[in-house]
TINUTI-756829 format. One record per atom (N, C-alpha, C, O): x negated, y, z negated; atom name. Coordinates in steps of 0.1 Angstrom, whole numbers, plus 5000, padded with zeros to 4 digits. Example, Ala and Ser with C-alpha at 12.3 -4.5 7.8 and 13.67 -1.06 7.14 Angstrom:
2
(site (4868,4943,4922),"N");
(site (4877,4955,4922),"CA");
(site (4868,4967,4922),"C");
(site (4858,4967,4915),"O");
(site (4872,4978,4929),"N");
(site (4863,4989,4929),"CA");
(site (4871,5000,4921),"C");
(site (4866,5011,4920),"O");
***
This chain:
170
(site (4831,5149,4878),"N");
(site (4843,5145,4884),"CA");
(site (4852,5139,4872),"C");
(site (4847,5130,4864),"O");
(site (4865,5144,4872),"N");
(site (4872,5141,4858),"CA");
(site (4880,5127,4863),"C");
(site (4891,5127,4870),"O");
(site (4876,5118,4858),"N");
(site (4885,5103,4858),"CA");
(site (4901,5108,4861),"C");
(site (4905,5119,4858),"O");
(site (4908,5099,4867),"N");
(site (4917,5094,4874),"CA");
(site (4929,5099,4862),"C");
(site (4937,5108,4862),"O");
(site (4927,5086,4851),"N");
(site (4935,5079,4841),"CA");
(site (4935,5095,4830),"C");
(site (4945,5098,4824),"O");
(site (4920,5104,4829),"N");
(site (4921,5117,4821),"CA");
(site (4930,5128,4830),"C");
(site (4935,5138,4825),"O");
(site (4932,5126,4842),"N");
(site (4938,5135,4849),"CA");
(site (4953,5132,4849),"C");
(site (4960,5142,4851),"O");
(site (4959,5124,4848),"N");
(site (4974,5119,4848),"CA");
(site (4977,5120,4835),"C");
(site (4989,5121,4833),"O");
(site (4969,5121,4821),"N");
(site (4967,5125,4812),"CA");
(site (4974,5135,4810),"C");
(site (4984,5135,4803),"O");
(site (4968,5149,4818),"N");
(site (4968,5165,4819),"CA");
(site (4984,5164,4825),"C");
(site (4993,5171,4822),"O");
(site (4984,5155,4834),"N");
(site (4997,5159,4841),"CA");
(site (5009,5153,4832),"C");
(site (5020,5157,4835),"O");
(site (5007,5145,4823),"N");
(site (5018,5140,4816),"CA");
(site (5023,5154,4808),"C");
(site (5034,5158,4804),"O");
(site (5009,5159,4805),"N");
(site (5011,5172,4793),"CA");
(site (5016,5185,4804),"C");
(site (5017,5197,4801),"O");
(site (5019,5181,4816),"N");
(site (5023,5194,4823),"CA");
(site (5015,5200,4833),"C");
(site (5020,5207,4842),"O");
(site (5000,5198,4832),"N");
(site (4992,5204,4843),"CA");
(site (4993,5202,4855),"C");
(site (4991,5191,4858),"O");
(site (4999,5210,4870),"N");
(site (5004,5211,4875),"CA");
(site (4986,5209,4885),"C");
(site (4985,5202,4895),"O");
(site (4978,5216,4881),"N");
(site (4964,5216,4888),"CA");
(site (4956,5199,4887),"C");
(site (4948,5194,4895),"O");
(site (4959,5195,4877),"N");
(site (4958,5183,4877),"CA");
(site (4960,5171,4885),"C");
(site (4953,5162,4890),"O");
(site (4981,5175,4884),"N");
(site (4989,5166,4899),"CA");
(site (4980,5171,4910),"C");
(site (4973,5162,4915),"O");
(site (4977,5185,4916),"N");
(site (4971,5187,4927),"CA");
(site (4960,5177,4929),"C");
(site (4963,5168,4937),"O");
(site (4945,5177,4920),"N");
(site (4937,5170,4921),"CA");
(site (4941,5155,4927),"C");
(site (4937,5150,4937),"O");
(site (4951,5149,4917),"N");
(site (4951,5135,4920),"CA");
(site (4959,5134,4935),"C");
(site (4957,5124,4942),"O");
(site (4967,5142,4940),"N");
(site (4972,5139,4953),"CA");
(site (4964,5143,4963),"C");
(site (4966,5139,4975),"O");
(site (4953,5151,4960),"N");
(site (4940,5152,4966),"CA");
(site (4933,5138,4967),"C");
(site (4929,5134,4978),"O");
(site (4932,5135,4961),"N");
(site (4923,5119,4959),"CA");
(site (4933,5114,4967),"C");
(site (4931,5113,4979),"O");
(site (4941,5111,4963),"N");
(site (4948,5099,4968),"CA");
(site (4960,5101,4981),"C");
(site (4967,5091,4985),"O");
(site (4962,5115,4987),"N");
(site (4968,5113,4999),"CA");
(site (4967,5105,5009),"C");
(site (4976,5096,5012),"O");
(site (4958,5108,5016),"N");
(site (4951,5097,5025),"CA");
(site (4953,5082,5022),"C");
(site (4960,5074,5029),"O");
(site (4946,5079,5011),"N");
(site (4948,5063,5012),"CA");
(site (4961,5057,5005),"C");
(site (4960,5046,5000),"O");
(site (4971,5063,5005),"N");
(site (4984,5060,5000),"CA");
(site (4991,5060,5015),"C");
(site (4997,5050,5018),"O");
(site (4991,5070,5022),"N");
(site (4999,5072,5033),"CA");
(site (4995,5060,5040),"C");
(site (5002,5051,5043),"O");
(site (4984,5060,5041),"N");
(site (4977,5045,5051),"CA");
(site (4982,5034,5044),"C");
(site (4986,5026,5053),"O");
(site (4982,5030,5035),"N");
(site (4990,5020,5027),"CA");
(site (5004,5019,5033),"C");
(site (5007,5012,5043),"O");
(site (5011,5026,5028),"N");
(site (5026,5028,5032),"CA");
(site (5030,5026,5049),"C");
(site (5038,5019,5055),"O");
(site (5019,5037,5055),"N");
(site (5021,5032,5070),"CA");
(site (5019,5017,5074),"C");
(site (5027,5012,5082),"O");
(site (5009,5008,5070),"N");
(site (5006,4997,5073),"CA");
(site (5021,4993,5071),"C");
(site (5029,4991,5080),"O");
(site (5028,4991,5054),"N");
(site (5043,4987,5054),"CA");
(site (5050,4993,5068),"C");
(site (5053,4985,5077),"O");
(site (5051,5005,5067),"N");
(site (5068,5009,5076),"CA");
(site (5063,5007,5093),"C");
(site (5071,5002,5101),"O");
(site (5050,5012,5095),"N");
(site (5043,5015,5108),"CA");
(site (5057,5021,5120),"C");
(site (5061,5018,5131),"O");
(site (5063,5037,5106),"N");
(site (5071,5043,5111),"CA");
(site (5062,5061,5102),"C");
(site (5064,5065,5091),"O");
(site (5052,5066,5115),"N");
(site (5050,5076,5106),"CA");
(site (5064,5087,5097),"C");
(site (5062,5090,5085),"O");
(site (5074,5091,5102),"N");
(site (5085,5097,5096),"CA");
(site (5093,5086,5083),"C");
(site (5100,5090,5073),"O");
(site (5089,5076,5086),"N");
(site (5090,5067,5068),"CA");
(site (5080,5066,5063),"C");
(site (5083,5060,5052),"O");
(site (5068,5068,5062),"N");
(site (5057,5071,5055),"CA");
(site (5056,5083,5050),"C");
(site (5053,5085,5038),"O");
(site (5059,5092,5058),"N");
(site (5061,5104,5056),"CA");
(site (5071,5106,5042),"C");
(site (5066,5111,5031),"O");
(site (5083,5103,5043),"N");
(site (5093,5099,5035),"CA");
(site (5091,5094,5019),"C");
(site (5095,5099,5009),"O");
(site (5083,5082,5020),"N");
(site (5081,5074,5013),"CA");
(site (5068,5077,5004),"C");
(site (5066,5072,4993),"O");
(site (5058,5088,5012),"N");
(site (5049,5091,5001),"CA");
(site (5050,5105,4993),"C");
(site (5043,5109,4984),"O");
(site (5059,5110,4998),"N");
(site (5070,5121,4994),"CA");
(site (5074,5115,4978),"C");
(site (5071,5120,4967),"O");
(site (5083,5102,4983),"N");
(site (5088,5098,4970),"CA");
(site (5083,5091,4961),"C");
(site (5088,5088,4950),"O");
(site (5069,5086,4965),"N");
(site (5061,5078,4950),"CA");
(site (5053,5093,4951),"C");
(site (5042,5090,4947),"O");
(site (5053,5101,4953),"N");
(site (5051,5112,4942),"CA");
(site (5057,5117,4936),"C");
(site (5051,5123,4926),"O");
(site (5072,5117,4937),"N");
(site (5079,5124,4929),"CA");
(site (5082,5117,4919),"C");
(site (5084,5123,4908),"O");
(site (5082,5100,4919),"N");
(site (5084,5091,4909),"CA");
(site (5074,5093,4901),"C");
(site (5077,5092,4889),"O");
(site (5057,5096,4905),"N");
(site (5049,5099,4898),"CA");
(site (5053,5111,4886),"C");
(site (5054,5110,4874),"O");
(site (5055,5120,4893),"N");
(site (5060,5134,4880),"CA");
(site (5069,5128,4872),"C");
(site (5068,5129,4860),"O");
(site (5079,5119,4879),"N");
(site (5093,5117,4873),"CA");
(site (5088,5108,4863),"C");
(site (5092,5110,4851),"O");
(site (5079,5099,4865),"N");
(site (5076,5087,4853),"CA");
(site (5062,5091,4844),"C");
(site (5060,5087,4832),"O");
(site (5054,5101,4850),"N");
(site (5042,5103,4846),"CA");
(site (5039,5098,4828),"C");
(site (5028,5096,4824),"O");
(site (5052,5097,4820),"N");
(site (5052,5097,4806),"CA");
(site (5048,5081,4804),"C");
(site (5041,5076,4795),"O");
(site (5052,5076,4815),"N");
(site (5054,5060,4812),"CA");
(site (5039,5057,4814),"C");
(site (5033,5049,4806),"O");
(site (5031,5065,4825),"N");
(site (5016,5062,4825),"CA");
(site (5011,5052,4810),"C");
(site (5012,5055,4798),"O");
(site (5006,5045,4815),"N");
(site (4997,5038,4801),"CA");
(site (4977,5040,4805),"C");
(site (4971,5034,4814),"O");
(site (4973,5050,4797),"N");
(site (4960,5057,4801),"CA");
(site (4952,5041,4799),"C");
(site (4941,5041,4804),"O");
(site (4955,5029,4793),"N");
(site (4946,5018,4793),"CA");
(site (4943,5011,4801),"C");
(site (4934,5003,4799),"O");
(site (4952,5014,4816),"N");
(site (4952,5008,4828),"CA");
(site (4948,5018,4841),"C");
(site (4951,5030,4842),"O");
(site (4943,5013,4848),"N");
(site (4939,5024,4859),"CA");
(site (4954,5029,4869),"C");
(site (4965,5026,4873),"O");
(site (4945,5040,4870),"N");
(site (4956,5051,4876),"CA");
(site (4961,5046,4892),"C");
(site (4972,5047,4896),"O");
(site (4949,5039,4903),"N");
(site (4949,5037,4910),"CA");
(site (4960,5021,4914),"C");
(site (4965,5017,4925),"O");
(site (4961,5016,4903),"N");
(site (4971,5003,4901),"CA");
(site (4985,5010,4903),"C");
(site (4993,5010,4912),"O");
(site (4982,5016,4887),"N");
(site (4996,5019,4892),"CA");
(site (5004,5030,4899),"C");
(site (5016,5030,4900),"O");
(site (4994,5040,4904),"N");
(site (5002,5046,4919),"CA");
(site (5008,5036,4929),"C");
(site (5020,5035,4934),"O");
(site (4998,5029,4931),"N");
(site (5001,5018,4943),"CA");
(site (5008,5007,4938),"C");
(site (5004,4997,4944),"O");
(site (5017,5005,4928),"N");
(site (5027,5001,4923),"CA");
(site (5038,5007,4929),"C");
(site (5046,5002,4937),"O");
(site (5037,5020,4923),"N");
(site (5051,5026,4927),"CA");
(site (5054,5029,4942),"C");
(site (5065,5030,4947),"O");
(site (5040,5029,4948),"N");
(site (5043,5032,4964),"CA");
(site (5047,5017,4970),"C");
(site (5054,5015,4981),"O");
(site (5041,5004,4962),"N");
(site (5048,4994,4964),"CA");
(site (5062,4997,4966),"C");
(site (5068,4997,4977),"O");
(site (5066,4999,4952),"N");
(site (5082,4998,4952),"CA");
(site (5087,5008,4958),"C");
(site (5097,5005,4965),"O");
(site (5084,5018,4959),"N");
(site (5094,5029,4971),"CA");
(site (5096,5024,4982),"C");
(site (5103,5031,4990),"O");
(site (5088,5011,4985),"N");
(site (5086,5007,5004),"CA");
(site (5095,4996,4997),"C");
(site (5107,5000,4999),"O");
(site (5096,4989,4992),"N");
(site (5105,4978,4993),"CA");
(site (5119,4981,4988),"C");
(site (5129,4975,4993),"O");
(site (5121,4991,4980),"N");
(site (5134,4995,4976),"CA");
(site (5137,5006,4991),"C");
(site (5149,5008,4992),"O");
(site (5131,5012,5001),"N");
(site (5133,5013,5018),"CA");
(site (5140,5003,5022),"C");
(site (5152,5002,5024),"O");
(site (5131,4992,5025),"N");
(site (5137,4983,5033),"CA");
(site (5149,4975,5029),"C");
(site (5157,4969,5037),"O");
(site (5150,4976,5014),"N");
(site (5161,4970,5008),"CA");
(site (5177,4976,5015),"C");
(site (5187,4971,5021),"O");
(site (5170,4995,5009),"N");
(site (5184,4999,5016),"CA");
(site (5186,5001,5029),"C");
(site (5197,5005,5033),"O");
(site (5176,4999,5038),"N");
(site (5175,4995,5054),"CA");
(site (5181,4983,5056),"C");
(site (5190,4984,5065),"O");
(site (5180,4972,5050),"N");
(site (5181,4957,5057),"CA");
(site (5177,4955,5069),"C");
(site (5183,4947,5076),"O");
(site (5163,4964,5072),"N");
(site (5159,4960,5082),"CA");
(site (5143,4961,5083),"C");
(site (5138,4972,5086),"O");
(site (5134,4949,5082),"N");
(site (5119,4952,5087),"CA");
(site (5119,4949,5104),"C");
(site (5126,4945,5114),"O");
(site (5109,4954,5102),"N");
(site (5104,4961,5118),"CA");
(site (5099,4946,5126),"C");
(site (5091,4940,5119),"O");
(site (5103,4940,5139),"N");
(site (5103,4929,5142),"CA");
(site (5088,4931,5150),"C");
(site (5082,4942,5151),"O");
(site (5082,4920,5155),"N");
(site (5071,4916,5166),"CA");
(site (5075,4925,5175),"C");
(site (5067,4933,5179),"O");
(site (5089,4924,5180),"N");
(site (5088,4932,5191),"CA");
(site (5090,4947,5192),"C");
(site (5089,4953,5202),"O");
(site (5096,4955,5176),"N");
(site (5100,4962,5179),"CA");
(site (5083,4975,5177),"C");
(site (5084,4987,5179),"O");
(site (5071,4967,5172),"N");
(site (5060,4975,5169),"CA");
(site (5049,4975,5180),"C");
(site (5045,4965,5184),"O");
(site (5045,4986,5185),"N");
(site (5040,4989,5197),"CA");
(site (5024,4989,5191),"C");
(site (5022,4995,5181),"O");
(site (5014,4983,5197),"N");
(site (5004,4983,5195),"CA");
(site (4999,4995,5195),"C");
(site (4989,4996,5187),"O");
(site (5002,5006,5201),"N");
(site (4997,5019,5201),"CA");
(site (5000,5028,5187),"C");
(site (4996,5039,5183),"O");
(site (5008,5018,5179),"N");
(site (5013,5028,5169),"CA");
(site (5004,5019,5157),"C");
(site (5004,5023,5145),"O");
(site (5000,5012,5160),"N");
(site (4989,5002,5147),"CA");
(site (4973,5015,5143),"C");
(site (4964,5021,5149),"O");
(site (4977,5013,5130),"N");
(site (4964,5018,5127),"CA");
(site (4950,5015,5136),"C");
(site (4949,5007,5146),"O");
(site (4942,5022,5132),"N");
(site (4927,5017,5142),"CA");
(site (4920,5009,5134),"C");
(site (4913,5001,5139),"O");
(site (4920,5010,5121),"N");
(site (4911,5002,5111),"CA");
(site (4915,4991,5107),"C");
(site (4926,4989,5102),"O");
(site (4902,4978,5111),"N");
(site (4907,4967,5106),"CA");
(site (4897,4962,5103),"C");
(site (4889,4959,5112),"O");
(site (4894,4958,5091),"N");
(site (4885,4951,5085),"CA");
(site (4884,4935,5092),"C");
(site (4875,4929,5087),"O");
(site (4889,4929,5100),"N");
(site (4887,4918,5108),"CA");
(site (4878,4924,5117),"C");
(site (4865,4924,5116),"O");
(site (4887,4931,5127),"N");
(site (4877,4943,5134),"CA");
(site (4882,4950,5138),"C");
(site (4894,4952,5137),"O");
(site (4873,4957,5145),"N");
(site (4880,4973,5152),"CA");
(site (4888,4977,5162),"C");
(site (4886,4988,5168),"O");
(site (4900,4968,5165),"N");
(site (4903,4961,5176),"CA");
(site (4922,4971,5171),"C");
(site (4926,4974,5159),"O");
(site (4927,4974,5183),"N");
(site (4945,4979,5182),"CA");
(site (4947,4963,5182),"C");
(site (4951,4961,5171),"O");
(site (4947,4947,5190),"N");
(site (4948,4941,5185),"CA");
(site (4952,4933,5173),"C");
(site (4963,4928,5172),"O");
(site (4940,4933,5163),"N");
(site (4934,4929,5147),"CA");
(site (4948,4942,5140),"C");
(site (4956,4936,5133),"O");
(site (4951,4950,5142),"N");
(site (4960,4959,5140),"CA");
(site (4973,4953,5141),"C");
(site (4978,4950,5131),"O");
(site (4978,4951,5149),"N");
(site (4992,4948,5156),"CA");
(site (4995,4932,5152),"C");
(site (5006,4927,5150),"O");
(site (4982,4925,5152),"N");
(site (4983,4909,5142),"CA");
(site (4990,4911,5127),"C");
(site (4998,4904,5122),"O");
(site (4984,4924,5121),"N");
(site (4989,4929,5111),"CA");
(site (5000,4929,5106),"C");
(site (5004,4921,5098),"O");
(site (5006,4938,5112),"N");
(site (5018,4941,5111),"CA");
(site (5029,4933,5115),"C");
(site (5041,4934,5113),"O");
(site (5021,4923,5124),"N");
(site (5032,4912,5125),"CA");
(site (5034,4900,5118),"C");
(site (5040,4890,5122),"O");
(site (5026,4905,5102),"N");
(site (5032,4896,5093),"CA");
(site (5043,4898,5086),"C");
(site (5046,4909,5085),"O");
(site (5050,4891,5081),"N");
(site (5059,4894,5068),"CA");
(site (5053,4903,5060),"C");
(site (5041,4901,5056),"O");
(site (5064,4915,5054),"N");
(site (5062,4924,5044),"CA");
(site (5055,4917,5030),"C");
(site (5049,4925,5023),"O");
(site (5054,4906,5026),"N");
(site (5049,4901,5015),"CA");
(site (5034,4895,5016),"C");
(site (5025,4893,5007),"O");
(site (5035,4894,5031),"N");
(site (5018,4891,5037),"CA");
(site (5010,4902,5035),"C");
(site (4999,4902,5029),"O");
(site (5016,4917,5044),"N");
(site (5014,4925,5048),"CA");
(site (5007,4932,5038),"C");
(site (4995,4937,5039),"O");
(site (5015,4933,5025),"N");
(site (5008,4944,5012),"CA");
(site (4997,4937,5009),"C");
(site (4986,4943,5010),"O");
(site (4997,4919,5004),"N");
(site (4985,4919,5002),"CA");
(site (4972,4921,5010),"C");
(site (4962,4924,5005),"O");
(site (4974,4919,5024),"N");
(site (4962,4921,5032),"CA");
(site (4958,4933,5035),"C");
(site (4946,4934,5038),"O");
(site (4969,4947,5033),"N");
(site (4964,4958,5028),"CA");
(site (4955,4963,5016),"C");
(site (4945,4970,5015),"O");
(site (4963,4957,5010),"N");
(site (4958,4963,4991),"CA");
(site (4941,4961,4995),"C");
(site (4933,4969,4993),"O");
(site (4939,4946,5001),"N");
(site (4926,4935,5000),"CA");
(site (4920,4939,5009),"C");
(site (4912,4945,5002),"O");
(site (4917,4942,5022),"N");
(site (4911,4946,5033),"CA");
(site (4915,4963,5035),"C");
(site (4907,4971,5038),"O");
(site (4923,4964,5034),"N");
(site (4921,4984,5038),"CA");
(site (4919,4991,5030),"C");
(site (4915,5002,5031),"O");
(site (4923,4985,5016),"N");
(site (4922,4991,4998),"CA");
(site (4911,4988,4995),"C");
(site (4905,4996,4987),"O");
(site (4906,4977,4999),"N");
(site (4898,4968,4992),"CA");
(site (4900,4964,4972),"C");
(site (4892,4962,4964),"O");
(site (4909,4965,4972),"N");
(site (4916,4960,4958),"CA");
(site (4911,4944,4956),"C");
(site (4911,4936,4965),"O");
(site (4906,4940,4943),"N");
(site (4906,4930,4941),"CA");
(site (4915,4921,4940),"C");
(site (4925,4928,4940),"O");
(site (4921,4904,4940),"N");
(site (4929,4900,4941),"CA");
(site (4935,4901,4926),"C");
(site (4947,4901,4927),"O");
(site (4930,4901,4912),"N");
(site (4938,4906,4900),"CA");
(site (4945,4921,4902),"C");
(site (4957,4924,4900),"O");
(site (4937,4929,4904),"N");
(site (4948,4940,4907),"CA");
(site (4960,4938,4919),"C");
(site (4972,4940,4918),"O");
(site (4955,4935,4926),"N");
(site (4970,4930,4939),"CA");
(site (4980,4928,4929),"C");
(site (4989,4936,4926),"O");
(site (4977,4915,4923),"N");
(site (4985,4908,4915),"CA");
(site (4994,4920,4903),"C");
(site (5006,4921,4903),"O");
(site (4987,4926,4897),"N");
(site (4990,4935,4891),"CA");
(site (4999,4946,4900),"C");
(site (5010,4949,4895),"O");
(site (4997,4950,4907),"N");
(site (5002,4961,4916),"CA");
(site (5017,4958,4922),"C");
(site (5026,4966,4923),"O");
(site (5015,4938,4929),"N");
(site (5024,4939,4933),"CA");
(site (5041,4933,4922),"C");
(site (5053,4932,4925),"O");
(site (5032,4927,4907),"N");
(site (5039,4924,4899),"CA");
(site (5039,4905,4900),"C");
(site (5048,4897,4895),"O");
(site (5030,4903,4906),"N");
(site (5032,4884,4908),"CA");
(site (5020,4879,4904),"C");
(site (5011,4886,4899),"O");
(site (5019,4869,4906),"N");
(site (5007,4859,4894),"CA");
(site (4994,4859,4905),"C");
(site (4994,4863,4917),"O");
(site (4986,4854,4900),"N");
(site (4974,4855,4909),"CA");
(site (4973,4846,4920),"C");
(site (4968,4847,4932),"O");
(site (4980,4834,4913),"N");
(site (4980,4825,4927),"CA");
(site (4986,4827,4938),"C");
(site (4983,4822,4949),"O");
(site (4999,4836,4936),"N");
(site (5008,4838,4944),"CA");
(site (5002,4851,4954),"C");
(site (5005,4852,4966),"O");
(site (4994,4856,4948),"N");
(site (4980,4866,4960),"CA");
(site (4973,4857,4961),"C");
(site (4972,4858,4974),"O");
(site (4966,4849,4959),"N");
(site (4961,4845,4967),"CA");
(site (4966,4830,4976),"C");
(site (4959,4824,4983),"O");
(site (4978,4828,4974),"N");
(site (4986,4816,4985),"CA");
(site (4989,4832,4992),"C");
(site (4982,4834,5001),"O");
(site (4996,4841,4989),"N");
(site (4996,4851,5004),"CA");
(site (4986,4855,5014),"C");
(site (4987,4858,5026),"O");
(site (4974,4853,5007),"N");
(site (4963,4857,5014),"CA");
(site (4960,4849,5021),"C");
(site (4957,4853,5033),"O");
(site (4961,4832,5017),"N");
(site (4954,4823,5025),"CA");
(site (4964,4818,5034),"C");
(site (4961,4811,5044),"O");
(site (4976,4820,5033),"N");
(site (4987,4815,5043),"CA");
(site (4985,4832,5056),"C");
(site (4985,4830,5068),"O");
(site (4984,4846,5050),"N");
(site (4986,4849,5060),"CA");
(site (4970,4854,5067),"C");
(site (4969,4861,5076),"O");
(site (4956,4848,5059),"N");
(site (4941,4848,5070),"CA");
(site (4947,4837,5080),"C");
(site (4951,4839,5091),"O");
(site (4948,4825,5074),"N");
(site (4951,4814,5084),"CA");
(site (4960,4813,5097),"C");
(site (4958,4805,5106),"O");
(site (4972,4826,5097),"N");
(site (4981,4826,5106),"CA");
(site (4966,4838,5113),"C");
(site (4959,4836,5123),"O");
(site (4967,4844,5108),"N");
(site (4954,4862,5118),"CA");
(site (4947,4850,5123),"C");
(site (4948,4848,5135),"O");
(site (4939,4843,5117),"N");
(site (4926,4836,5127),"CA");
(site (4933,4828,5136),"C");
(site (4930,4831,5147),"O");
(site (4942,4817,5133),"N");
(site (4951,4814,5146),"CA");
(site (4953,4824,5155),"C");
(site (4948,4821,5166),"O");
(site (4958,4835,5154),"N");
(site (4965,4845,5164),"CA");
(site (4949,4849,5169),"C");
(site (4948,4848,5182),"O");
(site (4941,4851,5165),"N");
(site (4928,4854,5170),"CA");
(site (4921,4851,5179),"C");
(site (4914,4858,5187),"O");
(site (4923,4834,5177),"N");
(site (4916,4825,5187),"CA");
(site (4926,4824,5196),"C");
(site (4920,4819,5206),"O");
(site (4938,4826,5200),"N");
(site (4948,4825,5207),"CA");
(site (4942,4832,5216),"C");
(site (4940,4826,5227),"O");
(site (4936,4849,5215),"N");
(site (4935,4858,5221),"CA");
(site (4925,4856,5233),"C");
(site (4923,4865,5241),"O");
***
């Protein structure tokens, strides 16, 4: 299996079988990323459209010293926040239907544990993805989402503390 970071390599030089490979790898768990942000499948849809195309579009900028998987989910960062920018609008408590929450939740397996999710703030929200659905370490977060380490982990610990409140509520 040819590394990640040699394959974006091939595609910087043009290999077009290359891009396939890595959007093979990485379809799935980018969309699920992204959905957790919009928890609008037709903006997910949207949005993983366009951190691919930023991918081709930037591919040169790639730096092979850093993992490939950082900074995809970088740019799928920023395509969701530069959305909502030109939206001015995140999706409220009430406007997300439990039925439309992913099924997977590393708390547990609950539409619940789901729908707690999503009813954090967008700045809560990536890190508890990156960290529990990515399982990304908290230095890569940091990396991915461009902020200091403390600042993942004060998001982490302000928004476990709000989920386990809402938990015991239940």
């Amino acid at each position: 299996m040819i590394a990640d970071e040699a394959l974006m390599t091939q595609v910087a030089a043009g290999d077009t079988k290359a891009a396939n490979v890595l959007l093979s790898r990485y379809q799935k768990p980018l969309y699920k990323f992204i959905f957790q942000m919009t928890v609008n499948e037709n903006d997910s849809d949207d949005l993983l459209q366009e951190t691919w195309l930023r991918v081709i579009r930037y591919r040169h900028t790639f730096n092979i010293e850093k993992k490939f998987s950082t900074w995809l989910f970088q740019i799928a960062t920023n395509c969701t926040r530069d959305f909502f920018r030109k939206k001015k609008q995140i999706a409220s408590l009430e406007e997300i239907e439990p039925t439309q929450c992913a099924s997977k939740s590393s708390f547990e397996n609950s539409e619940w544990a789901s729908f707690l999710i999503k009813s954090l703030p967008l700045h809560q929200r990536e890190v508890i993805a990156l960290k529990f659905f990515h399982e990304k370490k908290e230095r890569e977060i940091a990396e991915i989402l461009d902020i200091p380490l403390g600042t993942v982990k004060s998001r982490l610990h302000k928004a476990m503390h709000y989920l386990k409140g809402m938990k015991n509520e239940q």
